[in-house]
N, C-alpha and C positions, 0 to 999 in steps of 0.2 A: 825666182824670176818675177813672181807676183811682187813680192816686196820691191825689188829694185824697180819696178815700175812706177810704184805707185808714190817712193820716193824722190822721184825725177821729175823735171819738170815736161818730161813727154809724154804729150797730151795724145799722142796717137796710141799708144803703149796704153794708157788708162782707155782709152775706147775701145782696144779691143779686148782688155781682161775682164770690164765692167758686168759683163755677166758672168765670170767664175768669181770675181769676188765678192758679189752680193749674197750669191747661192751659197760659198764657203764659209758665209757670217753667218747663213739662215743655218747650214748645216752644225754648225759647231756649236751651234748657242741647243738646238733642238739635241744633238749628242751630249752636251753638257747636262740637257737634263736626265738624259736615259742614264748616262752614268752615275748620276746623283753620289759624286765624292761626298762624302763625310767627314774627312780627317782633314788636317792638320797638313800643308805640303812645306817639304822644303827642296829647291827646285835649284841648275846651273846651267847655265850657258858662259860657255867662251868665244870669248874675241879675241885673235891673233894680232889684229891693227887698231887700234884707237888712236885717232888724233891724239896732238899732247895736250893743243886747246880744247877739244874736248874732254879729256880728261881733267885737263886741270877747272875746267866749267865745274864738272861733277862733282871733283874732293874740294873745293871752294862752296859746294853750294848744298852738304849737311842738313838733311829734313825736307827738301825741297821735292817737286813733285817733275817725274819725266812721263812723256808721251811714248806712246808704241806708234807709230803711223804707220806701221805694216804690222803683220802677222811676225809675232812674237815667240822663236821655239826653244824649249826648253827641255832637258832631261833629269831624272829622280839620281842618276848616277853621276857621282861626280866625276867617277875616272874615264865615260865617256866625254863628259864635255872637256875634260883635260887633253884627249887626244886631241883634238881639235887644234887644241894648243902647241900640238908637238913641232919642234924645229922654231919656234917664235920666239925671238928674243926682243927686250926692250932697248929703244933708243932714243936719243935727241926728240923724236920728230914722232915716234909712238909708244906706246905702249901696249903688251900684252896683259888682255883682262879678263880676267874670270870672276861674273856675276853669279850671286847666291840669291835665289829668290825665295821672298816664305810668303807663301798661303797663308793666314790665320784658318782656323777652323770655323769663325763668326761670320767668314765671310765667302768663303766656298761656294756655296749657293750662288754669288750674288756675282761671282766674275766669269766669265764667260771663259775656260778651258778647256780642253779634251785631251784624254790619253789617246795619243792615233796611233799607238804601235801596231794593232792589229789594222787599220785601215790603209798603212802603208808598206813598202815592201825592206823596212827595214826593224826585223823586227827584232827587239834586242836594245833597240837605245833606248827606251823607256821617255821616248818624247812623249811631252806635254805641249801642247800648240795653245798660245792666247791667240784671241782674237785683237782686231784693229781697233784702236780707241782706249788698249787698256791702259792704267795709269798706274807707275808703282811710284815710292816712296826712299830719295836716298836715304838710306840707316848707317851706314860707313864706308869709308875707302882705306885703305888698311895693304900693306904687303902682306901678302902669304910666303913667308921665308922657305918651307915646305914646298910650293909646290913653284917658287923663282916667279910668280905673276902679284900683280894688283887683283887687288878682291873686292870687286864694290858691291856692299851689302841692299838691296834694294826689297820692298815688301810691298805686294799687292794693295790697290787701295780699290772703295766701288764704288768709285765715279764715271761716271759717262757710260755705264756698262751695257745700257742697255738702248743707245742712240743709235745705233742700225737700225735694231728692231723698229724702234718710234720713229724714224724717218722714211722706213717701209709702211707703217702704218700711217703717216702722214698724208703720204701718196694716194694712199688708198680712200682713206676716207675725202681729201679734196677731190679725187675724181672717179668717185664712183665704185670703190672697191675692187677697180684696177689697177693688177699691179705690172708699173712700165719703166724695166731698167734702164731706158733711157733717162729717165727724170729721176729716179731713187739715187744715183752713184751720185748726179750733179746737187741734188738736194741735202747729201750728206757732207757734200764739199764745203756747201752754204752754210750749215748747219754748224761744220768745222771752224765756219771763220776764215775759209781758203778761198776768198772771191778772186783771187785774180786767176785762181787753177781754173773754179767754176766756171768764172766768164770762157775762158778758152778750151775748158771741154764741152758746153755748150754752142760755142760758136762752131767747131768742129763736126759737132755731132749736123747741124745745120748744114753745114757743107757735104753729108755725106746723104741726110736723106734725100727721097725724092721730092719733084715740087709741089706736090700734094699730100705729100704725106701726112697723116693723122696726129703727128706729133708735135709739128710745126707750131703754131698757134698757142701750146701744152708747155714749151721750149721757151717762147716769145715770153711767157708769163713767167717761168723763171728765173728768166735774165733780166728782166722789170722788176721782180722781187729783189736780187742781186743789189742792182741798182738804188732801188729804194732803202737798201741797209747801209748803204755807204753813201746813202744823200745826194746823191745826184741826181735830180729826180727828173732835169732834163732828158737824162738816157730812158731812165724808167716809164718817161711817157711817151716816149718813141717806140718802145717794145711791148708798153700796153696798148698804145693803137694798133700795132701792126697784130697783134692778138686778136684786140675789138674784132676788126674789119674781117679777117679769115673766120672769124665763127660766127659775124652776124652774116658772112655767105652762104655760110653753111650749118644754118641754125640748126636745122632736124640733127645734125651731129652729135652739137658742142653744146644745146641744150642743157645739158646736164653741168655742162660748169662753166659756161659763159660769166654767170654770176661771179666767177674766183676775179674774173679782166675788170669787170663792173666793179668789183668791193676796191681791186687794185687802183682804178681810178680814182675813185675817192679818197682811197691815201693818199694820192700825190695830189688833190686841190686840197687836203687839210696839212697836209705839209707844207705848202706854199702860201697858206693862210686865208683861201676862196671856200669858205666853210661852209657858203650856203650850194656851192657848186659839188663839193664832195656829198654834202646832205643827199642831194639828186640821184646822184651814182649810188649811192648807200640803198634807196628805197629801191633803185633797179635793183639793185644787186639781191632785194628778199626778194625780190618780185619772179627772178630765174630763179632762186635757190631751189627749189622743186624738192622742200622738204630734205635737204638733204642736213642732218641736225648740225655736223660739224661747222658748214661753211654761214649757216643760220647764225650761229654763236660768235662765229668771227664778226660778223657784219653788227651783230646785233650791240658786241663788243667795240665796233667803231663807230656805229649810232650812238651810245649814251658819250663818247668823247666829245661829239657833236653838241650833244645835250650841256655837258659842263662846262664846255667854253663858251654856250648860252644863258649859263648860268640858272637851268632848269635843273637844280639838283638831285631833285627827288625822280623826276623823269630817267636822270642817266644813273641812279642809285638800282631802281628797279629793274632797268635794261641788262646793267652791268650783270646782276644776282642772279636774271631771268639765264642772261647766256653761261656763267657761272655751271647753275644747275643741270643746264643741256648738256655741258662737258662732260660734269661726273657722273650723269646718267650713260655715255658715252663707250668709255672704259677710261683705264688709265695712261694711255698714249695719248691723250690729252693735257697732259699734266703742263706742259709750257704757256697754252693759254690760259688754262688755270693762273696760275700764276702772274701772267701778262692782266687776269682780270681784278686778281686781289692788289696790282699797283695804281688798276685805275681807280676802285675803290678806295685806296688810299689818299689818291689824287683828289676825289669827292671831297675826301671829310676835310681835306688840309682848306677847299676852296671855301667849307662852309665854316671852318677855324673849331673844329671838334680834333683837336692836333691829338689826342687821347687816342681816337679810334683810328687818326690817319697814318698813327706810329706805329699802332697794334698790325696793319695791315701792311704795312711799309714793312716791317718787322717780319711779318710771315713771307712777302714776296722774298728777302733776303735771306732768309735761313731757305726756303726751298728749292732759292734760283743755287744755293750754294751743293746743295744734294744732286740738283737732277740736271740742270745747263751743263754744256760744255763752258770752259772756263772765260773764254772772253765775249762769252753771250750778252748783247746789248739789253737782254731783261735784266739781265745780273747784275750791270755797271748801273743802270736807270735805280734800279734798287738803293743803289748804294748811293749816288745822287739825291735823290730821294729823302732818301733817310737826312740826309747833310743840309740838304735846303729846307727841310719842315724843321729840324733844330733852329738854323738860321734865322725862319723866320719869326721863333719864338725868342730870340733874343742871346739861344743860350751857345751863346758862340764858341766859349770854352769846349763844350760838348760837343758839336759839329767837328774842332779840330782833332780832338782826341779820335772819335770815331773813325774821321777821315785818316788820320795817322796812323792808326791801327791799320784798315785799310791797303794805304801805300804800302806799310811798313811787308805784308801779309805776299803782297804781288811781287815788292822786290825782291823779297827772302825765295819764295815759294815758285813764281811764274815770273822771271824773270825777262822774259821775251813776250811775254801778255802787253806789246806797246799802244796799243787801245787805248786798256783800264785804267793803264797810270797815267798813261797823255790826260784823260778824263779826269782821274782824283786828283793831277797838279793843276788842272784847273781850278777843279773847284775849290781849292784848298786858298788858291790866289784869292780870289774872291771875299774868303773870310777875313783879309788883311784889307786895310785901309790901302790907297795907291801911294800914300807917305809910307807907307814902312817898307823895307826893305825885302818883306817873304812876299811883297806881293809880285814886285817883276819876276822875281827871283822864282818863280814856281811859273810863272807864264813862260819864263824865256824856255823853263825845263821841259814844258810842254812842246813849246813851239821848235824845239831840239828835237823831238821826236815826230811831230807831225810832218816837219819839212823833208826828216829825210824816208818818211809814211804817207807822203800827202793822199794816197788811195785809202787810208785807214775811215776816214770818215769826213765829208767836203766841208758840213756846217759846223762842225766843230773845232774845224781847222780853220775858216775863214774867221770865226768866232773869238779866238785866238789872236788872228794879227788884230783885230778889231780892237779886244783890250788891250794891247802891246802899242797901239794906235793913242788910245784913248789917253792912255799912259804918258806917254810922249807928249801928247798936247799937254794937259794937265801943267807936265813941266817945259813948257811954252819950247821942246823942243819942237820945232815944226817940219824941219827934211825928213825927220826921223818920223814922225806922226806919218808924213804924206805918205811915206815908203811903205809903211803899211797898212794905211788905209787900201793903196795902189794892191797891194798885195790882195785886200779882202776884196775888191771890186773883180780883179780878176778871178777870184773861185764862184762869186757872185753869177756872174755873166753864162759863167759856167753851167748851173745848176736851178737857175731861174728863167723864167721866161724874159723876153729882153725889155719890156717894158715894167718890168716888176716893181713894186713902190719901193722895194728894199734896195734895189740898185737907184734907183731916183735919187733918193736919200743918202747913201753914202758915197754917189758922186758929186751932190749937194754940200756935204761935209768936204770932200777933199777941195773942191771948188771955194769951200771959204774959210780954208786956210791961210796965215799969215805964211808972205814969200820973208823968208830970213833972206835980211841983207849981210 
């Protein structure tokens, strides 16, 4: 029942299980340890119905990596997961399937299972329960003549394993070292990459407290982070004020993390490109931190970005290393800022043309945004961006494509539903072509194929898009076709900026002196 909740897009259903499924992650990952498996597992579950499309997804797509998004159960016997199977026959429209799953023994430790036969009242199946988030491996799809079903071979992989954990620890450390499953189930939404679930279990949850409730304000900040990862920054400064305003009421409260609305503020004027106005909100934001080291390092981490786009290098070099240090002083539920800091470090050395060090660090962001993100984490793509534009702009363009190809090639074979990362690599991949050659529309329009029918996936990157498809067009003096989308980028514009903003000035200025084709 958990599962088919948590699979559905009802948002009422995730509010009221939100605290057995937090507790059930906490408990299985702490059972996991008390059992301390050692060996080697080889693991079945049957499915009676499979789509044909999904099936045919699966034996189409050899190597490839599937998601768990519920609680995953398994048994050591095969001829109980067979019965499962009994009376099911394959047709047209389904098929019967029985999954083999193998444990290596390297990595046991590292994925979050539990034997519950003794903690349930069936005792005898020899179930193995994964937790949510885990990730296996297709290895083949294959008839079993034997037993009249499809067999797809699948093998644990340790990725994402331990993002519960780090998104309870997340919570805690921004606010105080409590823990409020109110915010942990929605944070782990965000963390997923499921903004539009997030938005509508947090608007939910809002609807249900009362109108004072302590959480409010806690919620408002969420939904403004939300917002800020999908560029909208209009929303996101709508739900940072309504933040601001409830805890500067009620300071003796929210003292303790008022600074999280303050540091949020200043993302959205350096997003917008008013850097001396984030600067402001940045110094509030040490100014509340009240010593609290994690939310210190954040801030101290958007201070030195302040510093580089002032081109004070050595200023935001020291910042970046200073907040660095507080992290891994920290613990290791840290590890995403970590990383988030070794990109701007990166970023540093590219501005000061030490491309040597800007790689080395580009380089580590991307090997460890590959270990520890979930897979369509915007540190991971930035990485990988990154890496393509400091090639770029050493000239070695050959090099940028190959990478980038690599890349694409990795997300289409591997995550093929990851519509983000590749929207992102068919950009930039355009870029590396001249607007004469043919891979240049040709990887925009592939882009703008996905963003149109994604347009929530991310605003500025989508407007970004009709922009060069714009740009394109003029170039080749078509100009309906230019205006079309130019018209296109002013409306995400209008959207996600404030109404006077120079960026909308400017590109109603362009469509305004366009030529009218006769």
């Amino acid at each position: 029942m958990v599962n088919r909740a948590f699979r559905t897009e009802n948002i009422t259903l995730w509010y009221l299980f939100r605290f057995y499924l937090i507790d059930l992650c906490k408990q299985l990952e702490l059972i996991h340890k008390e059992q301390n498996i050692q060996t080697s597992l080889i693991l079945y579950c049957g499915q009676s119905r499979m789509s044909i499309n999904e099936f045919n997804y699966l034996k189409s797509n050899i190597g490839s990596f599937i998601l768990a998004n519920g609680f995953f159960s398994s048994t050591t016997d095969i001829q109980i997961a067979n019965s499962f199977l009994s009376g099911a026959i394959n047709t047209e429209d389904y098929k019967v399937i029985l999954f083999k799953i193998i444990v290596e023994q390297s990595i046991v430790e590292k994925i979050i299972f539990v034997d519950i036969d003794k903690y349930v009242g069936h005792v005898g199946e020899c179930e193995i329960l994964f937790s949510i988030g885990s990730i296996f491996q297709i290895e083949n799809v294959d008839f079993n003549n034997e037993l009249n079903v499809w067999q797809i071979d699948i093998k644990a992989i340790d990725q994402n394993t331990s993002k519960v954990k780090e998104s309870i620890e997340t919570i805690r450390k921004r606010y105080g070292n409590k823990e409020n499953i109110n915010l942990i189930f929605g944070n782990l939404l965000i963390d997923m990459n499921q903004y539009t679930k997030a938005e509508s279990y947090f608007q939910m949850i809002l609807q249900e407290l009362t109108k004072n409730h302590y959480d409010i304000p806690l919620i408002y900040d969420h939904l403004a982070d939300l917002f800020m990862k999908i560029t909208n920054w209009n929303e996101a400064l709508k739900y940072f004020n309504l933040s601001f305003e409830l805890k500067k009421k009620n300071l003796y409260f929210y003292q303790s993390n008022i600074s999280i609305t303050l540091n949020g503020i200043g993302n959205y004027y350096k997003s917008i490109g008013n850097f001396n106005q984030a600067s402001e909100y940045y110094c509030q934001a040490m100014k509340y931190s009240n010593n609290n080291q994690y939310n210190m390092a954040i801030i101290l981490n958007n201070i030195s970005t302040i510093d580089l786009i002032n081109k004070n290098y050595e200023k935001a070099l020291e910042k970046c290393i200073q907040a660095r240090d507080i992290l891994q002083e920290i613990n290791s539920y840290s590890l995403n800022e970590i990383i988030y800091c070794h990109g701007i470090i990166g970023d540093i050395y590219l501005e000061m043309k030490n491309y040597l060090y800007a790689e080395e660090f580009y380089l580590t962001t991307f090997e460890m945004s590959k270990n520890i993100l979930f897979i369509g984490d915007k540190i991971k793509i930035n990485s990988i961006k990154s890496l393509i534009y400091l090639y770029k702009q050493q000239g070695l363009i050959e090099k940028a494509l190959e990478f980038s190809m690599n890349q694409l090639l990795w997300y289409e074979k591997y995550f093929p539903d990851c519509y983000s990362s590749i929207a992102n690599i068919y950009m930039e991949i355009s870029q590396l072509y001249d607007y004469n050659h043919s891979n240049h529309i040709y990887y925009l329009e592939k882009a703008l194929n996905i963003f149109e029918n994604n347009i929530h996936i991310q605003y500025l990157i989508t407007y970004q898009c009709f922009s060069f498809i714009a740009n394109y067009y003029f170039k080749k003096s078509l100009f309906d076709k230019s205006r079309k989308y130019y018209l296109k980028t002013l409306e995400i514009q209008k959207k996600i900026y404030p109404k006077d903003h120079s960026i909308i000035i400017q590109t109603q200025s362009i469509i305004d002196d366009i030529p009218i084709e006769m």
